[in-house]
DOTIGU-14985 format. One record per residue: z, x, y of N, C-alpha, C in turn. Coordinates in steps of 0.05 Angstrom, whole numbers, plus 5000, padded with zeros to 4 digits. Each point is the difference from the previous one (the first is absolute). Layout:
ZXYZXYZXY...
***
This chain:
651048755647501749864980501850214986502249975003502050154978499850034976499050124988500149934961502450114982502650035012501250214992501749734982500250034976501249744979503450094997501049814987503750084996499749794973500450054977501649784983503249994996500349735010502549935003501049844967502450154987500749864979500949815012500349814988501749785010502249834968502950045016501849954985500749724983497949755020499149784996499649934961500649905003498549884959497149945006497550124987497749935009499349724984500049765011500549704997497749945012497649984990497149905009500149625008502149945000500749675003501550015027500850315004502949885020499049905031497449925012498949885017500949724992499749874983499649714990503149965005499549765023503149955006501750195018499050175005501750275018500249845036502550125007500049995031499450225015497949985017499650225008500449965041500450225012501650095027498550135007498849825021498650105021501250165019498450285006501350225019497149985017500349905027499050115028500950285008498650234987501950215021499550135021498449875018500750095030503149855011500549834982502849835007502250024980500050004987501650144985502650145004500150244995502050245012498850245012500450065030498750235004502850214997498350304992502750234984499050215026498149905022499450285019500850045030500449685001500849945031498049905022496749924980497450005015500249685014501949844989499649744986497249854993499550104970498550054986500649964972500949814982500850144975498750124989500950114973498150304989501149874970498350164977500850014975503150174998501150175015502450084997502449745000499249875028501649785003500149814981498049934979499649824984502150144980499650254995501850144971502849975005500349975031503250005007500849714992498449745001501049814999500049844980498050094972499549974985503249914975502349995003502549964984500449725018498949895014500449845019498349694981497450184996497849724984501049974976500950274984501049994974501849865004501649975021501749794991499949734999498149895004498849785002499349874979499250304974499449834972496650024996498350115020497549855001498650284977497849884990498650264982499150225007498349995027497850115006501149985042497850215015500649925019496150085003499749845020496150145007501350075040497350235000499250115027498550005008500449885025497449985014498550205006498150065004497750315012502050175023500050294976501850185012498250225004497349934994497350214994499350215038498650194997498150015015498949745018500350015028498349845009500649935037497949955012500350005027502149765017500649864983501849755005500049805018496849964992498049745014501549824997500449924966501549794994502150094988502250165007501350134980500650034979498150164992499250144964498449854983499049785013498049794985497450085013500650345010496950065010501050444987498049894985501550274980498250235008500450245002498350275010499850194970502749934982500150204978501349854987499049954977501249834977502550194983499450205005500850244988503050185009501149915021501750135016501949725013502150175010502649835015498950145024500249735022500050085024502250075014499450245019502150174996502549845024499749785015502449835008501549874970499049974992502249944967500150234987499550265003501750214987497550124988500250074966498550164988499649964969497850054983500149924981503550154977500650165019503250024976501749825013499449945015502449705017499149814983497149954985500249794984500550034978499150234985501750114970502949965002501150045023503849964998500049814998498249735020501049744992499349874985497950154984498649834976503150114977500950294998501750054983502349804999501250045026502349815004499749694999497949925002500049694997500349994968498650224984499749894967503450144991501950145021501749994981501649775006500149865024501349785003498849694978497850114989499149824987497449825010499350005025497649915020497750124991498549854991496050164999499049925031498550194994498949965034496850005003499049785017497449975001499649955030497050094998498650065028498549884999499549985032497649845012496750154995498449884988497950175003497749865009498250025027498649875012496950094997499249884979497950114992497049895012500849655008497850005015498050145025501550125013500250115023501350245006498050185017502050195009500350135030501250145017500050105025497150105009499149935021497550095002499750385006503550055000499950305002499550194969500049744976501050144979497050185001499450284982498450114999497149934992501749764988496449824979498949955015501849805025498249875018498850165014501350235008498550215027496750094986500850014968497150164992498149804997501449775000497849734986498849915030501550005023498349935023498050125014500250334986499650155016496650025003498349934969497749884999499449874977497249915004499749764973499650224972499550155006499950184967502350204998502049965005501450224993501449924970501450154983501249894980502449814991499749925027502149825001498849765018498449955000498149855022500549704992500349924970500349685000503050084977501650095022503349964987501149755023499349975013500949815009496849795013500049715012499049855001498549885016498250155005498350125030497749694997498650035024497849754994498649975026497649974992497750075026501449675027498650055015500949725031497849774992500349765006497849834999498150115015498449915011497249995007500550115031502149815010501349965030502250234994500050124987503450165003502449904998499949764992502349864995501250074967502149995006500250144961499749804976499350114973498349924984501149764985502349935012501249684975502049865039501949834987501849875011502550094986500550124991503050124989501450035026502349844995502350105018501750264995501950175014502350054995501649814999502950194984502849885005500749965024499850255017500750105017499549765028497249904994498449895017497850095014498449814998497150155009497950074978498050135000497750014983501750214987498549984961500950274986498650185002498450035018498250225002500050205026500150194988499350235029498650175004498450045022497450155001501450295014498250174969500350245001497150195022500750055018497850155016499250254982501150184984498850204984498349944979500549794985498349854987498449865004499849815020499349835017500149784977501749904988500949844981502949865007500549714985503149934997501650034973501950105007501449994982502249804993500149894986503249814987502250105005501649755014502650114996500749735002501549834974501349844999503149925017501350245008501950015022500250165025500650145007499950175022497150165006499249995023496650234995500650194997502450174995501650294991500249984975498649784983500949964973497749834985498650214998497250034986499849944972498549824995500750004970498650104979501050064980498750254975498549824992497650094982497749804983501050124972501749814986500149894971497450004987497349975013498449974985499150294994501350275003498550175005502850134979498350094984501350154966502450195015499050175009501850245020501849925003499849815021502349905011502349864991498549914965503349884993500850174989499050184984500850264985502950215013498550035026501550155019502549805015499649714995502249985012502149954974499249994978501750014977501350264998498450174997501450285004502350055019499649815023502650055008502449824997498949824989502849794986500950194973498850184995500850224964501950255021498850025018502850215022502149944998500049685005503549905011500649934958497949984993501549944972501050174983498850265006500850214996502450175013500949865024501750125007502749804997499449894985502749824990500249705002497149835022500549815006500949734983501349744999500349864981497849845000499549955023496949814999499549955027497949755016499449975020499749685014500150035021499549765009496750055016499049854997496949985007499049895020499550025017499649875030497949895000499549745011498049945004498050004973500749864976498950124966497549815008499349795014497649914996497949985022499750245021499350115017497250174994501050144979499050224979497450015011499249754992495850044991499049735019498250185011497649725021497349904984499549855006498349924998497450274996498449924980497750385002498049805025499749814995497549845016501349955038502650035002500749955026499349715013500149764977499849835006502749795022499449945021501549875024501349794977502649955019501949824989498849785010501549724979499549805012501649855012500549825023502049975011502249834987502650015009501649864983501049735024500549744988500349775014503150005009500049885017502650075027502749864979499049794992501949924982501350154974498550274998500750184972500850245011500350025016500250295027502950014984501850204997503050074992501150245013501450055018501250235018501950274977499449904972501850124992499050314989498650055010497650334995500050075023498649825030499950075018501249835032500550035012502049885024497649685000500949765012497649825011498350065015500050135023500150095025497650204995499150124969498350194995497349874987498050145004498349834991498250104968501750104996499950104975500749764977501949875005499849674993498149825002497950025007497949925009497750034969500050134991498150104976501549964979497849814975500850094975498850254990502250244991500450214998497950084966497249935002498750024971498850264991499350095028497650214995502450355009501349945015501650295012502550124987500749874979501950034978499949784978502150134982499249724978498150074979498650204999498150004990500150104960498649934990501049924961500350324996497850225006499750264992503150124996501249945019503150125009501349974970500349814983501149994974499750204986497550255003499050224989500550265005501349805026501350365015503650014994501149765000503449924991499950024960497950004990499150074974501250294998497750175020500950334997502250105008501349785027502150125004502649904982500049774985502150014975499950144979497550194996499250154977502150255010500250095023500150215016503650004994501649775012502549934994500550054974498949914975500550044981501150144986497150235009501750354990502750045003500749865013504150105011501649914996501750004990502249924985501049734997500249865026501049735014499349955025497050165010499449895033499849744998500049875014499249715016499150025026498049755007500049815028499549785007500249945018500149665023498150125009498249795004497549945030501149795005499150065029500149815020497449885007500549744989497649835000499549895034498750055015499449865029498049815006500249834987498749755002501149705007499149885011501649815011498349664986497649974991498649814982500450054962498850274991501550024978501150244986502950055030500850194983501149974966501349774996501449974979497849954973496849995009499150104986499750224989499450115010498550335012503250124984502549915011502150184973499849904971499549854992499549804976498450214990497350075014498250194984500450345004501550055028500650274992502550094981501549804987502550094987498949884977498149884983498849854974500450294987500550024972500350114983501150254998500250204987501050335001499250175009497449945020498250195011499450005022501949865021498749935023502250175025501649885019502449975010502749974983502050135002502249844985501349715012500749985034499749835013499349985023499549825007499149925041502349805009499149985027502149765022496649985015500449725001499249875026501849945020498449785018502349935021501049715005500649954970500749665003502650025013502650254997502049874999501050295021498050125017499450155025499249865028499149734986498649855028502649865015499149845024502049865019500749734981498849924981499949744989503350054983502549875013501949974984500649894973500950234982500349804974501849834993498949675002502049744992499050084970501349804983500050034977497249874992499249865011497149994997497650104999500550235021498450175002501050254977501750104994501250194977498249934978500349694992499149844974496550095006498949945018497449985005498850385003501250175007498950275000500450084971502049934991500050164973499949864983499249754999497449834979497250115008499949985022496150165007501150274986501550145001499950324980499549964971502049835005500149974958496249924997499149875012497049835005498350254997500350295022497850075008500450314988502550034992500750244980501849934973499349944984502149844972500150304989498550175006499950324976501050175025499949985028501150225016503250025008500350085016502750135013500849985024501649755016499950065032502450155010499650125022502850205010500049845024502749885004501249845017501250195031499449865020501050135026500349765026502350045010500549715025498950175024500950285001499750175020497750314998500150065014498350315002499650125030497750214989500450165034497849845022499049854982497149935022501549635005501549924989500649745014502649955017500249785007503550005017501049914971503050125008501549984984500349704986500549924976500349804996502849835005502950075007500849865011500049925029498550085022497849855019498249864991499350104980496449894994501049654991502049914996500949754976502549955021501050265025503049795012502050034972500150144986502449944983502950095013501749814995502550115006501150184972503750115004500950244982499949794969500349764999500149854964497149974999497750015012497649974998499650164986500250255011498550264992501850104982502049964987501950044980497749824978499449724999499449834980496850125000498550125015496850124996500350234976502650235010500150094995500050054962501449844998501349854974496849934984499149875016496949924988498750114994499750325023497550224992500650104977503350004994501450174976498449844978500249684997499349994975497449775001498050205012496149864996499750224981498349844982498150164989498850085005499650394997498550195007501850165014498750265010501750215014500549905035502250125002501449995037499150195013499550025020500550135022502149975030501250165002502550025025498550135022500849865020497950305022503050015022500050285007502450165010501849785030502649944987500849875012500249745002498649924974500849694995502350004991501250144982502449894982503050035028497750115027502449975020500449685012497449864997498849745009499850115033497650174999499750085033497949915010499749785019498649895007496950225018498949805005497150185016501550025029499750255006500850125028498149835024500650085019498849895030499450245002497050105003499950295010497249925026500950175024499449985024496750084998497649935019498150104997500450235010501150065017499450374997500750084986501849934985501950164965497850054985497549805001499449954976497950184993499550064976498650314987497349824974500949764992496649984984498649905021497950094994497649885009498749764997500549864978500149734991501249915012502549965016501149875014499849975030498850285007498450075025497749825011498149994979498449864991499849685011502349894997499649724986503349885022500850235018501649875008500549855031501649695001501850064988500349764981496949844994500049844971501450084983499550274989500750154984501650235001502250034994501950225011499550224981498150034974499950204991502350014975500350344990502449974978501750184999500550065028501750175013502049914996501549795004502049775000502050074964498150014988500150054971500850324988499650155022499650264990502750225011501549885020501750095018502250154980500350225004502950154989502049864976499950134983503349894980502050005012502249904998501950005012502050054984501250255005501950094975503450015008501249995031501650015013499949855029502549915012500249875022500650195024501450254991500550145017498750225021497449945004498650045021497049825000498550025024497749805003497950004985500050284983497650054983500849944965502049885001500949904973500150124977500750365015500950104979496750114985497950015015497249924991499450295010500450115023500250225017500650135009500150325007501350115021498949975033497549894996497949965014498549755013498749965014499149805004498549854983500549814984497749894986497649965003497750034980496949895013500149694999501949894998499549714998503049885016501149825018502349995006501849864975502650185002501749794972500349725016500749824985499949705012503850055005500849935026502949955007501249844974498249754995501349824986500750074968497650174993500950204974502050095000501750165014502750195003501949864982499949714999502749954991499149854973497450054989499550004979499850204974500450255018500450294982500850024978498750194988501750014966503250005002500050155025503250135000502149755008498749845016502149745001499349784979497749994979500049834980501050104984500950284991501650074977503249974999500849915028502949934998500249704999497549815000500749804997498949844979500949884988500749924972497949815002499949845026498249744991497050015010500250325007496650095013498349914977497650085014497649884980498450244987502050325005498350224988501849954971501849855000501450004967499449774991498349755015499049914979498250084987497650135018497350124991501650154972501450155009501450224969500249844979502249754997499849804989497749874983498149895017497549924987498950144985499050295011498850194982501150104979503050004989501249964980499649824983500849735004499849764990496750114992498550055002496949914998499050274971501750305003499950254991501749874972501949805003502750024974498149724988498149865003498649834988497050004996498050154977498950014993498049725010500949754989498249785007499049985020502350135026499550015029498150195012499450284988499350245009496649924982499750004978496949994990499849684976501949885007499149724979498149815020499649844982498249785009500849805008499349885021501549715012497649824998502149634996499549814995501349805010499549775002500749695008501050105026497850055017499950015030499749735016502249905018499649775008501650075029498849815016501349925030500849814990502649945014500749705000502549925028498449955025500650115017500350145019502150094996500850315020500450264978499949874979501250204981497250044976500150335007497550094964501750094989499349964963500850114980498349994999500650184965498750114988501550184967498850094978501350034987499050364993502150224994498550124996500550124967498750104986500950164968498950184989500950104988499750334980501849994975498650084983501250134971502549814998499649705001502549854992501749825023500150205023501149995025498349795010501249775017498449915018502549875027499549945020500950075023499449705017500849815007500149865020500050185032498549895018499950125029499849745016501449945015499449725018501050155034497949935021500950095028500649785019501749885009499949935027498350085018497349945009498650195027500349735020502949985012500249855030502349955005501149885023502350035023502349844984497949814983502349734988499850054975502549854993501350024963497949854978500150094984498449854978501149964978499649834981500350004967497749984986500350184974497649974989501349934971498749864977500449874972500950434986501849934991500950344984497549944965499250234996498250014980502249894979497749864982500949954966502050184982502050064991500250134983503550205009500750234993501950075009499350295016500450025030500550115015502950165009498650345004503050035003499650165035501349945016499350155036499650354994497950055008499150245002501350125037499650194999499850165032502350025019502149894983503050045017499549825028500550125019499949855030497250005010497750104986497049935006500049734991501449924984498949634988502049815007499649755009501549944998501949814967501849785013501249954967497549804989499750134977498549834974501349844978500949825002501449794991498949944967501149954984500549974973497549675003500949885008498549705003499250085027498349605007500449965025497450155012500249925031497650165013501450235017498350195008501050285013499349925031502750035010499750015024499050235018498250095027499750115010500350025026501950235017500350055022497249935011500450045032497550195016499950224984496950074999499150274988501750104985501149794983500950184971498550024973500750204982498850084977501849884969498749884993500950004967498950134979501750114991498950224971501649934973498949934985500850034968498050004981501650164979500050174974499249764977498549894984500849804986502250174979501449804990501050164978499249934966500050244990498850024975501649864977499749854986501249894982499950084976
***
């Protein structure tokens, strides 16, 4: 482990709120920008492109695992919590881009995968090596049944049993995802201590806060009590493919578990100390995640916020379904915080995922801007780049290896930025990419949406404006949430301000009754006209915005 610390000033206003409401920009950087020619991006390439997100408007950008690690699952199988692995550069490749992001105004937060780690990392080598060594129950070992069969029914993600029999031990160990990805025991004092210590590294070396992988993973069951099965009719693909049988179990005894509140306790104590850290967990539950964030974001001590995967899954949002996810929030968190996301690195993109055409994903867009709670962008939406076709021999997760070709994996999702048209690697490379750029991306490039006026990287700019220049929009509270139709409103307000939002979500026109009172059109060419009387007409997938006005 590296222990060598850097404190980074940061030029930032230290604003212990500025999560609440923030948009934050997802960076993949093996895709990204490579600066070496490996095609590979690196933290260099991220620093180079970084005037690129700022321009976008968004607060924050997060990174995926740039750590130490064998790249089982790339970087979600960690070797050194403590170090950049040296295909993304070096820990002063990240001091430059931690500097340069905070003078552009960007805080920057990391991925930190604490459930789990590389079965290369050093803990594991000493913890397997026998049952008494001092590291012997850092991770989650457990004698065979009777028959040798292992000691519960826990699935992986991955697929297949979560257990793997260690011949040096003659024991199994847990691994909730990959068998290269062993999982640490929470129940064992050490082990949270030491993995806090290394969340105080990156905090110490300037970080703004984190995103949390996998936040309810954490802690098993102490008794290793077997799941119970879950009924075919409650099964939901939106955690794990259908095709896996990991859907198969209600998930009671192998995560989920209450202790974990005690360990997100220490680690908001830990945030504290620092000026304005924050983070998101990622809640992975598919029965109750939107519980499970309800209680990890409850009060000043817990999480600042989480995302589930209501509005991650294949289930398209009609306005019915909008009305119905974020009434179950208001329901199952009234005191928490949700951070909103259509896309990310582990799903297909969401304009595949929903079929949206270019006014579709203009009018979503418009939407994420103004839900209550924080956004997330993941790299290359504000291009609207669909999920690639990537070939099975292209293909590099193992999850998709796995499961294909039910399941194509999230390779599709992960394929190169595309920053120019003028060669095959999109401006992404000098080199061959580890992932192929999609042909069809090329002519979605930054470089040909910045000459055109009616692209959809200037509406994204747009929205995130509109959303930054209105308080009610960014951290107020919303009310009189209704479908009626094809179209949700909703109202949103702050300190006086309150905000009409009405969406078109479909192919055909609508009218909806214009609110009580005097309205004045908010959002320039994001809304359409809001009429003095009368009802408001609505395109396909158009947006209405107004201001009431104050008398």
């Amino acid at each position: 482990m590296n222990t060598q610390t850097h404190i980074t000033a940061s030029p930032l206003v230290a604003d212990k709120d500025w999560w609440r409401g923030a948009v934050i920009y997802q960076i993949y950087p093996r895709s990204y920008q490579d600066s070496t020619g490996d095609g590979i991006g690196d933290l260099k390439g991220i620093t180079r492109r970084l005037p690129h997100i700022a321009s976008l408007g968004v607060d924050a950008i997060w990174i995926s695992p740039f750590f130490k690690s064998p790249m089982k699952d790339f970087g979600y199988d960690v070797s050194d919590y403590c170090d950049v692995d040296p295909m993304f550069g070096t820990l002063a490749d990240f001091d430059a881009l931690i500097a340069r992001a905070h003078d552009l105004g960007l805080r920057v937060m990391i991925d930190q995968v604490l459930s789990h780690s590389s079965d290369q990392h050093p803990w594991f080598k000493e913890s397997r090596a026998s049952r008494d060594n001092a590291k012997a129950d850092w991770y989650v070992w457990a004698d065979p049944e009777p028959d040798g069969t292992p000691p519960n029914n826990w699935l992986s993600i991955f697929g297949g049993s979560a257990w793997q029999w260690d011949a040096r031990r003659e024991q199994y160990y847990l691994h909730n995802f990959l068998t290269s990805q062993p999982d640490l025991n929470f129940h064992c004092a050490e082990v949270q201590d030491a993995l806090l210590q290394t969340v105080r590294f990156w905090l110490d070396r300037g970080v703004d806060g984190f995103r949390l992988d996998t936040i309810n993973f954490y802690i098993h069951d102490k008794l290793l009590r077997s799941n119970p099965p879950l009924p075919p009719e409650e099964r939901d693909d939106s955690i794990a493919p259908r095709v896996n049988p990991y859907n198969h179990q209600m998930h009671l005894y192998s995560k989920n578990q209450p202790e974990n509140i005690a360990f997100l306790e220490r680690f908001r104590a830990l945030l504290d100390e620092y000026p304005a850290a924050a983070a998101v967990g990622e809640v992975g539950d598919a029965q109750r995640g939107l519980e499970i964030m309800g209680e990890y974001t409850a009060g000043d001590n817990r999480v600042h916020m989480c995302y589930s995967f209501e509005f991650l899954s294949g289930d398209t949002p009609t306005a019915a379904r909008v009305v119905d996810v974020l009434t179950k929030v208001d329901e199952a968190a009234p005191d928490g915080w949700a951070c909103w996301a259509f896309s990310n690195h582990d799903v297909v993109r969401h304009a595949s995922r929903w079929a949206l055409g270019h006014d579709a994903q203009k009018a979503f867009a418009t939407l994420l801007m103004c839900l209550r709670g924080s956004t997330c962008l993941y790299q290359g939406e504000e291009l609207g780049l669909e999920e690639a076709e990537v070939a099975f021999d292209d293909l590099q997760d193992p999850y998709g290896i796995e499961f294909w070709p039910e399941f194509k994996g999230r390779d599709g999702c992960r394929t190169p930025m595309v920053w120019e048209k003028s060669n095959s690697f999109g401006g992404f490379s000098e080199g061959k990419p580890w992932l192929p750029v999609a042909p069809e991306h090329l002519t979605q490039s930054v470089a040909e949406q910045e000459e055109n006026p009616d692209a959809l990287l200037h509406h994204y700019r747009r929205a995130v404006a509109l959303r930054h220049a209105h308080r009610a929009l960014s951290k107020g509270d919303l009310s009189d949430l209704t479908a009626n139709g094809t179209v949700v409103s909703f109202t949103r307000h702050d300190e006086g301000e309150e905000i009409f939002c009405a969406f078109n979500l479909s192919d055909d026109a609508a009218q909806i009754d214009r609110p009580a009172g005097q309205w004045q059109q908010l959002g320039g060419e994001l809304s359409a006209d809001v009429p003095e009387q009368g009802k408001i007409t609505l395109k396909p997938w158009q947006v209405a915005l107004a201001r009431r006005v104050q008398t």
